[in-house]
C-alpha positions in Angstrom: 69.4 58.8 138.3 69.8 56.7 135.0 72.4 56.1 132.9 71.3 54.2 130.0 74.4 55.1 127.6 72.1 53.9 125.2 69.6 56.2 124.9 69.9 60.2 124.2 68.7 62.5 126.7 67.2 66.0 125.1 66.3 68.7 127.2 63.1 70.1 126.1 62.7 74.3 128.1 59.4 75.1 127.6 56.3 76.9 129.7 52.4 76.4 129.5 51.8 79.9 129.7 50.8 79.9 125.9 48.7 77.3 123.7 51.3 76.9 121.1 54.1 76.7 123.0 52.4 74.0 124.9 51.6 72.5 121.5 54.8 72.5 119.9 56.5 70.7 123.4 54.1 67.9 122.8 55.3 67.6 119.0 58.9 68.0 120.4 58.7 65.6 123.0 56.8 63.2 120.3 59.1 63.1 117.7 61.7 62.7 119.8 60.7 59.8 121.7 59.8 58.6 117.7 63.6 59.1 117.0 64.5 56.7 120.3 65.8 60.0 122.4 64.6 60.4 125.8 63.0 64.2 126.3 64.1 65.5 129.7 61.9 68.3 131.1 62.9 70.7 134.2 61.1 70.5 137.6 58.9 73.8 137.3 58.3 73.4 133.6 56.7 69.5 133.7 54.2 71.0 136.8 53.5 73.7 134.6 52.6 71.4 131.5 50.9 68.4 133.7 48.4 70.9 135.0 47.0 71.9 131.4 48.3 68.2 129.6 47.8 65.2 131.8 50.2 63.4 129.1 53.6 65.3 129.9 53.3 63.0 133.0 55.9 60.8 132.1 58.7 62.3 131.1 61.8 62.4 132.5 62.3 65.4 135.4 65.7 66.7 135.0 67.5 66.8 138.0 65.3 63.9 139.6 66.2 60.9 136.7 68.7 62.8 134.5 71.8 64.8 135.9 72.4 67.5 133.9 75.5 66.1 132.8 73.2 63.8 130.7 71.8 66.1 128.6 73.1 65.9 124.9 71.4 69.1 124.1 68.7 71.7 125.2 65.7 72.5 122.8 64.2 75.9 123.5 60.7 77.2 122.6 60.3 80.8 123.6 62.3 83.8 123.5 65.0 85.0 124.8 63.9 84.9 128.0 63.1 81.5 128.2 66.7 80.8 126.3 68.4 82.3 128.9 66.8 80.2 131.2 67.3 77.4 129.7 71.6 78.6 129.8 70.8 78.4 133.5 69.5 75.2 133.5 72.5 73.4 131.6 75.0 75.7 133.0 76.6 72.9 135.1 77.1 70.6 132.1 78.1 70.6 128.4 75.2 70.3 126.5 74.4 73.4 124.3 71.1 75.2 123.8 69.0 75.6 120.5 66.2 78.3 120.2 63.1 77.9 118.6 61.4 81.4 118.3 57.9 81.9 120.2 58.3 85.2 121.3 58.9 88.3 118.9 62.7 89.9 118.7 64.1 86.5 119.4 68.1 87.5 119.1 69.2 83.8 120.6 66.9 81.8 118.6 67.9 80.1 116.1 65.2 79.6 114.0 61.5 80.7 114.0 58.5 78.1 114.9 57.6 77.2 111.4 60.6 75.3 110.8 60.1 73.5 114.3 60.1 69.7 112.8 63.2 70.7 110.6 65.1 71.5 113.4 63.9 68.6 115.5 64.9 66.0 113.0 68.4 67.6 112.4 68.8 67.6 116.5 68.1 63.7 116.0 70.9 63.6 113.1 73.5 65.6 115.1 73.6 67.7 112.0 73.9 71.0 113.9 77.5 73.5 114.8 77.7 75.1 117.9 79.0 78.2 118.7 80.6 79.4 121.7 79.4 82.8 123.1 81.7 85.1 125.9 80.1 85.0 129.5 80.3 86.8 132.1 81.9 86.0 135.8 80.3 88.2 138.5 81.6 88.5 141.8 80.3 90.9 144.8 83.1 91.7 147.5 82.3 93.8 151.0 84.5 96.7 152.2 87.1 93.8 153.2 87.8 92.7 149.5 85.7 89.2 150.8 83.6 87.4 148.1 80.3 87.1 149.1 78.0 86.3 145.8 79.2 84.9 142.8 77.0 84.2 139.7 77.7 84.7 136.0 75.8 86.6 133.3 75.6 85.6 129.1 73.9 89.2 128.6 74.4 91.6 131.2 75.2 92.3 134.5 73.9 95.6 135.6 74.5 97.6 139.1 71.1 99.4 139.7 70.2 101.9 142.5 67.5 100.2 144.6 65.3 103.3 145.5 62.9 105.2 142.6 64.5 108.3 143.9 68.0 107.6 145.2 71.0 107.8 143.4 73.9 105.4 143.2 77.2 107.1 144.0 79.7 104.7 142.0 83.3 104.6 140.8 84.3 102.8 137.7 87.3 100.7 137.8 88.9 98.8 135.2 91.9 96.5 136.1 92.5 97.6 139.4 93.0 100.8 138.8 90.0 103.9 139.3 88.0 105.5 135.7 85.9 107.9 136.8 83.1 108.6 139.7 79.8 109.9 139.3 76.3 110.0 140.2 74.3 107.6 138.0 70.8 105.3 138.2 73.3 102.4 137.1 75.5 100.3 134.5 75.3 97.9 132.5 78.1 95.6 131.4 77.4 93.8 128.9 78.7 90.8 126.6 78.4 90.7 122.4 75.5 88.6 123.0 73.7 90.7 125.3 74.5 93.9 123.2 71.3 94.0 121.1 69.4 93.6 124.6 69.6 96.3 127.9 73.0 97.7 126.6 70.8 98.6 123.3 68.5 100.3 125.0 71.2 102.1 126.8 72.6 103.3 124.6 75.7 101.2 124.3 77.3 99.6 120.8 76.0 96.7 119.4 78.8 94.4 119.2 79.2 91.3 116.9 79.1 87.8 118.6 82.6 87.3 117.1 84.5 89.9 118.9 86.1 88.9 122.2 85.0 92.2 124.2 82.7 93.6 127.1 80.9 96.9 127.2 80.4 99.4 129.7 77.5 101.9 129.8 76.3 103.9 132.5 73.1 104.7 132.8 71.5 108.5 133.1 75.1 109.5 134.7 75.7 113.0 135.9 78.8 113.3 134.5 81.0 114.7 131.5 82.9 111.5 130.7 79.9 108.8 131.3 80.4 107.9 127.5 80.0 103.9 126.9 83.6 101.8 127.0 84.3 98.5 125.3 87.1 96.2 126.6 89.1 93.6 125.9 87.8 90.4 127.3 91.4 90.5 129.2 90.1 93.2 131.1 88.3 92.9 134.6 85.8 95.8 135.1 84.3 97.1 138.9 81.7 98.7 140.0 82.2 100.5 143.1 78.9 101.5 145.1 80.5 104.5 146.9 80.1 104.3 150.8 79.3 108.0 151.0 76.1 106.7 148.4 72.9 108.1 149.5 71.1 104.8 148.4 71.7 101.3 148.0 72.2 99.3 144.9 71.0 96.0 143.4 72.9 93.6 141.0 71.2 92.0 138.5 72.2 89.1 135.8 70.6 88.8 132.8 67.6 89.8 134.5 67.2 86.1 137.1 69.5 86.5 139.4 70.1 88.9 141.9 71.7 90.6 145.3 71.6 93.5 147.2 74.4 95.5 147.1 75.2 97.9 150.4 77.3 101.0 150.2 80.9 99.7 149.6 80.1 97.0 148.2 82.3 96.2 144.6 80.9 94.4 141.6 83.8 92.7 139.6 82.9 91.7 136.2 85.7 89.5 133.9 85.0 87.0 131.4 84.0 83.4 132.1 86.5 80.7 131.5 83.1 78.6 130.8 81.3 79.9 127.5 77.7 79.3 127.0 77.1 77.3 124.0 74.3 77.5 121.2 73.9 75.4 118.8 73.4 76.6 115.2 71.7 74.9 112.3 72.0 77.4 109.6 75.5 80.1 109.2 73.5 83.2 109.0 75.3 86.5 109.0 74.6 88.3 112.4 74.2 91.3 109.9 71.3 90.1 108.1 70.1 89.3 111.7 69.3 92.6 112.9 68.0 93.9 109.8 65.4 91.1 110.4 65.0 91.4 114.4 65.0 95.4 114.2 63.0 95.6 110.7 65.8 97.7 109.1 65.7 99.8 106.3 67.4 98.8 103.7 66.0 99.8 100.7 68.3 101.5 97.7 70.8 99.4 99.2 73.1 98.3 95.8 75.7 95.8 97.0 77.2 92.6 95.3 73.8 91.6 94.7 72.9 93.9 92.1 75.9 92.8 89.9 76.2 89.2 90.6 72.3 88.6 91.3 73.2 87.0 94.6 74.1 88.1 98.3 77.4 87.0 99.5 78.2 84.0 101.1 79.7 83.6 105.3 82.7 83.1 103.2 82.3 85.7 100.5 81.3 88.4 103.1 84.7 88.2 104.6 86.7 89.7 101.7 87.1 92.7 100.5 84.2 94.7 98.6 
């Protein structure tokens, strides 16, 4: 692999399943090799992009010329799915990860494709923060208390019954000691980040990305105290599948990685001591966020803007109204 200390290596996460998106990683990959920066694409991804443009030929594979450990930073453009993807793909270094919107919702991007050569140039600059979001470390034991998959989630990691018309038969444990049991098709334990994502839809709280906490939400449980939790990021919470369980279960993280999960099997879920890391260009208030992303209504709203003419600052918003 190289090493040349002397030139910047820049991840560049992008599919050829769309036109633009195929469009913009040309632009990307332009201007950075403009700037002196080396793009870097992943195995899968430059086959993807050869097939339809011959001229993504020679960049740098990931992997094949430059370890991971290389990369200064990760430029996504896509969704969230491709995002978290892309969290995958640097997982074993440092380098953090900065979303350009191609998709719709878009909760992990940071900006939206019209300000794509904005972003690029400020990547170049180093003028960018980065922000450190809890993950998840997921661990499947047997009957024995034997680990025997280990993975780690940024969203979610949800125990799912395997069978349409089975039932998981699970137990809820938080720090070692036994919640409640109950007939359920799953849960979901999520992070802050991945609140606004399955844990939404849920049913579950959405959490901001500043608090240090993990939720807990069963899904269509047969039970009178199936109600969502949130814990502290101290806490380490297990899934049980019952061995009495008529089914079997699957485990799922953030929706890419998975395992089968036999009756007695035990899903422990505590937080990472390795974050994932996003970089941010612009300090934009995770409240103003998801009135954009969920097209809130906010009309008749009359805040600090309608006697000072402007909306509070990051700073501002912290004190008291």
């Amino acid at each position: 692999m190289n090493n040349a200390d002397d030139e910047r290596s820049i991840l560049v996460v992008a599919h050829a399943h769309r036109d633009d998106t195929v469009i913009a990683a040309e632009r990307v990959v332009s201007a950075l090799r403009s700037s002196g920066a080396r793009p870097v694409i992943a195995p899968d991804d430059r086959d993807e992009l050869v097939a339809v443009r011959p001229s993504f030929a020679d960049v740098a594979v990931l992997g094949r010329d430059i370890a991971v450990t290389e990369i200064e930073l990760a430029i996504v453009l896509g969704g969230d799915g491709t995002i978290l993807r892309a969290a995958e793909l640097v997982r074993d270094g440092t380098a953090p990860v900065l979303g350009i919107n191609m998709g719709h919702v878009g909760f992990l991007a940071e900006i939206e494709r019209d300000d794509m050569d904005a972003a690029v140039r400020r990547v170049i600059e180093r003028d960018y923060d980065v922000e450190e979001r809890l993950a998840l470390q997921v661990r499947v034991k047997d009957t024995v208390d034997s680990v025997i998959y280990e993975t780690w989630a940024l969203n979610e990691a949800t125990v799912e019954k395997a069978s349409r018309e089975r039932m998981l038969e699970v137990v809820i444990e938080v720090d070692g000691r036994p919640l409640s049991t109950f007939g359920c098709d799953g849960v979901v334990i999520s992070t802050p980040t991945g609140s606004t994502a399955y844990n939404f839809s849920a049913g579950g709280p959405v959490i901001w990305p500043t608090v240090q906490a993990i939720s807990v939400v069963p899904l269509s449980a047969h039970a009178l105290f199936a109600k969502p939790l949130v814990v502290g990021p101290e806490h380490a919470v297990a899934i049980e599948v019952l061995e009495h369980t008529n089914g079997t279960g699957i485990l799922w993280c953030d929706g890419r990685r998975s395992h089968d999960l036999p009756p007695g099997a035990r899903v422990v879920v505590r937080r990472s001591d390795r974050p994932v890391r996003l970089a941010r260009l612009h300090p934009a208030q995770f409240t103003d966020r998801l009135v954009r992303k969920f097209r809130l209504p906010v009309e008749g709203w009359r805040g600090p803007a309608a006697i000072t003419g402007t909306l509070p600052t990051q700073a501002s918003a912290e004190l008291p109204l």
